[in-house]
C-alpha positions in Angstrom: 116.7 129.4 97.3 113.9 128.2 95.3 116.5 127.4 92.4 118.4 125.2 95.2 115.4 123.3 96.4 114.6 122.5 92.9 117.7 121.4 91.9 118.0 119.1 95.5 114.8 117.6 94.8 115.6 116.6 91.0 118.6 114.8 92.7 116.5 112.8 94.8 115.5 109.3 93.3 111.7 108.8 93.5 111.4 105.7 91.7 110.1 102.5 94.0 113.6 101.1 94.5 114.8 104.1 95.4 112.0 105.0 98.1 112.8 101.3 99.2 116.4 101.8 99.9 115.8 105.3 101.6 113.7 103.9 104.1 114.2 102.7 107.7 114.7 99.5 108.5 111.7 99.2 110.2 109.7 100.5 107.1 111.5 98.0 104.7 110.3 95.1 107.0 107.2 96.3 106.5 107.4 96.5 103.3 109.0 93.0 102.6 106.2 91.9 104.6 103.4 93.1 102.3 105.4 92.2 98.9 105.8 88.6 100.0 101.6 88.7 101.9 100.8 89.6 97.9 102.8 87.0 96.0 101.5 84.6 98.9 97.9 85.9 98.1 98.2 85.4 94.3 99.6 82.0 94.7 96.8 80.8 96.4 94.5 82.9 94.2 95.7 81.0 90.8 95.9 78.0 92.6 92.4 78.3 93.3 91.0 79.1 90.3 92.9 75.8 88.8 91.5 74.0 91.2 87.8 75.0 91.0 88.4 75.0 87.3 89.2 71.6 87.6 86.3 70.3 90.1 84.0 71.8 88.2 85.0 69.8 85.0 85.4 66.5 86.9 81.7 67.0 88.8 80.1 67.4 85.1 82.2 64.8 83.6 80.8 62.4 86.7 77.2 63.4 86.9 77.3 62.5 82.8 78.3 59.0 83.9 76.3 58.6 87.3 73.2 59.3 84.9 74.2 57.4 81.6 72.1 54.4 82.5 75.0 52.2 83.7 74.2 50.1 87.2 76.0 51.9 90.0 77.8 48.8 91.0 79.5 48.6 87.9 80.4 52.3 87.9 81.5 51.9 91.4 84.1 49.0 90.2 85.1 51.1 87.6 86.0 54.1 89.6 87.6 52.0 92.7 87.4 52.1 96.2 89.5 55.9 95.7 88.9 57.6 92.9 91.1 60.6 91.5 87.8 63.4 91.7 86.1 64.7 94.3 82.3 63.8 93.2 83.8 59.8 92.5 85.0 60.1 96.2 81.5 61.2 97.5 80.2 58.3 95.7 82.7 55.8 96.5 81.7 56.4 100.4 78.3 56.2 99.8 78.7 52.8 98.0 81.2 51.1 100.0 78.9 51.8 103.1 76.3 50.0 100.8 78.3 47.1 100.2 79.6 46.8 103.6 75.6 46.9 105.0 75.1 43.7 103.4 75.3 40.8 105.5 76.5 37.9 103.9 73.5 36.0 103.5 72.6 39.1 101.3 69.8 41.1 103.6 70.6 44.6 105.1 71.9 45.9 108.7 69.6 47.9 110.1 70.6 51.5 110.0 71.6 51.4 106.4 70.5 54.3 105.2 71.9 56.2 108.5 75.8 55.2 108.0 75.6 55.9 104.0 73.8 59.1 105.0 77.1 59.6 107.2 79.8 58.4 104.9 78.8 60.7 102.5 78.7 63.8 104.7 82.3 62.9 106.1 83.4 62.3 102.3 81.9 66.2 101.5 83.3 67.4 104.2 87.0 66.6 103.9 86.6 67.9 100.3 85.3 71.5 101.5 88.0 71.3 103.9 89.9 70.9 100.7 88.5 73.3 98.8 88.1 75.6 101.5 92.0 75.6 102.5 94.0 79.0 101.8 90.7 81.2 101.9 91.6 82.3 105.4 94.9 83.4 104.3 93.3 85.9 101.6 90.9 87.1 104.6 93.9 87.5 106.6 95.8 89.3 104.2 92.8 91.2 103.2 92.1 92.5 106.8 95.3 93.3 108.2 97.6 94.6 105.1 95.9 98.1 105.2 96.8 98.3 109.1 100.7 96.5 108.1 100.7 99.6 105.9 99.5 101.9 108.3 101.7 101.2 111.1 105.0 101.9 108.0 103.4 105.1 107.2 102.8 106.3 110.5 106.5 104.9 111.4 107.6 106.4 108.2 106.4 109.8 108.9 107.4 110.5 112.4 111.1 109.3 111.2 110.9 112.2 108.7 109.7 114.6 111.6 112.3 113.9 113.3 114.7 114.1 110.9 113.0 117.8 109.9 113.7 118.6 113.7 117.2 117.4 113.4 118.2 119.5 110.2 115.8 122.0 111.1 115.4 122.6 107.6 111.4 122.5 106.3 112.0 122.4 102.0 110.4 120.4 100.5 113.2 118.8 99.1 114.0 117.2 103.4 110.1 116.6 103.9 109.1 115.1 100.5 111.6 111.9 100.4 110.6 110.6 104.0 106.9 111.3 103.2 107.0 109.7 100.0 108.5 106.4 101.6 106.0 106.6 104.5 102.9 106.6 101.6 104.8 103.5 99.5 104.2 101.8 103.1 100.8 102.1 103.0 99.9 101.6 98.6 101.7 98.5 99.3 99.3 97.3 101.9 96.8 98.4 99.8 97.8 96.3 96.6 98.3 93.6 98.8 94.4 93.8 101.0 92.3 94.6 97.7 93.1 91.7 95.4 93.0 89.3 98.4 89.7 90.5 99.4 88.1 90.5 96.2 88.6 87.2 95.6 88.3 85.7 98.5 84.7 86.6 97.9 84.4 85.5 95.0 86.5 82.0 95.9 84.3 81.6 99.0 81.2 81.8 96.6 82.5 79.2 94.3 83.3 76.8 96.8 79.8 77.2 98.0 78.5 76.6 95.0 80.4 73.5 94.3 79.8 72.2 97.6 76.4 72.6 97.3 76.3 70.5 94.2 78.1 67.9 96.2 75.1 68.2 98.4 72.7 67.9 95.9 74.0 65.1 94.7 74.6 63.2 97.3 71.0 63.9 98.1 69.8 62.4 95.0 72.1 59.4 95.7 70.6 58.6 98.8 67.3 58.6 97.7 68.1 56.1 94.6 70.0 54.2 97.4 66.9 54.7 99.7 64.2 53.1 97.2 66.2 50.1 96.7 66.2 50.0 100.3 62.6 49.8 100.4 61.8 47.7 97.5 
């Protein structure tokens, strides 16, 4: 009997694809569902790091020229009403509220320093709305993948009970298969949760931190902007 089992179970594929095509319908949804939350996940997550990559470079790259020396309304025509980075858009609001505050006789509106104060906060937030964009899928994924899993394993498992029931044969050569594609169920949700977790952390705490230096900046802008005000 033993020799039988043995011989049964060698027979049986165990590789991924062939847990895959053993399983129930209902556990290959599943499954599908998690492969394609992952790639989704990783998508995001290399677009992401580009992206910050990028941001990060073009925020340096600025500050070097908003502190060079050069007059800010010459730096402002240089850039354009719309520059290409996020930091030359920040500034770009900031000085076209400027311009626009000047009546044409060549004194200020009141309120000034108010509406550039504003422009600049609308102009930082549309670019953490940017920046921020795709972190709630990772959350997503990260907090519901385990549970997708879960719910294949469990349906995974009582498919193989019943299945034991039906034969009413208990080898391990009838229970192992089933088990073995209920478990796949729930690795996969796992592969997919912990990558998307991790770095949705770690993404969230970069935006932040880029953000913040948008703050900063635009802070130090509208004090510059604010002395000239006063002088």
């Amino acid at each position: 009997m033993e020799a039988e089992t043995l011989a049964l179970a060698q027979e049986i594929d165990f590789s991924m694809w062939g847990l895959f095509a053993r399983a129930t319908i209902t556990v290959k949804l599943v499954m599908l569902m998690l492969i394609a939350a992952s790639v989704w996940s990783w998508g995001i997550i290399i677009q992401k790091i580009i992206n910050y990559r990028k941001a990060r470079a073009e925020a340096a790259d600025f500050e070097a020229a908003f502190w060079s020396g050069e007059p800010l309304d010459g730096l402002f025509d240089q850039l354009g009403p719309d520059p290409a980075g996020p930091s030359g858009r920040i500034f770009a609001a900031g000085m076209a509220e400027w311009r626009r505050s000047h009546r044409s006789d060549g004194g200020l509106i009141p309120g000034a320093q108010a509406r550039i104060d504003r422009s600049m906060d609308v102009a930082i937030a549309k670019e953490a709305e940017t920046l921020q964009s795709g972190l709630p899928v990772l959350a997503t994924v990260g907090s519901t993948a385990p549970f997708i899993g879960l719910f294949g394993t469990v349906w995974g498992i009582m498919t193989a009970f019943i299945e034991i029931a039906e034969q009413q044969n208990t080898n391990l050569a009838v229970v192992a298969p089933g088990i073995a594609e209920a478990l796949m169920a729930t690795g996969l949700g796992l592969l997919a949760a912990i990558p998307a977790v991790i770095f949705y952390n770690k993404l969230s705490a970069d935006s932040d931190r880029i953000l913040g230096g948008y703050e900063a900046f635009a802070d130090e802008f509208a004090t510059i902007l604010s002395r000239q005000l006063d002088s």
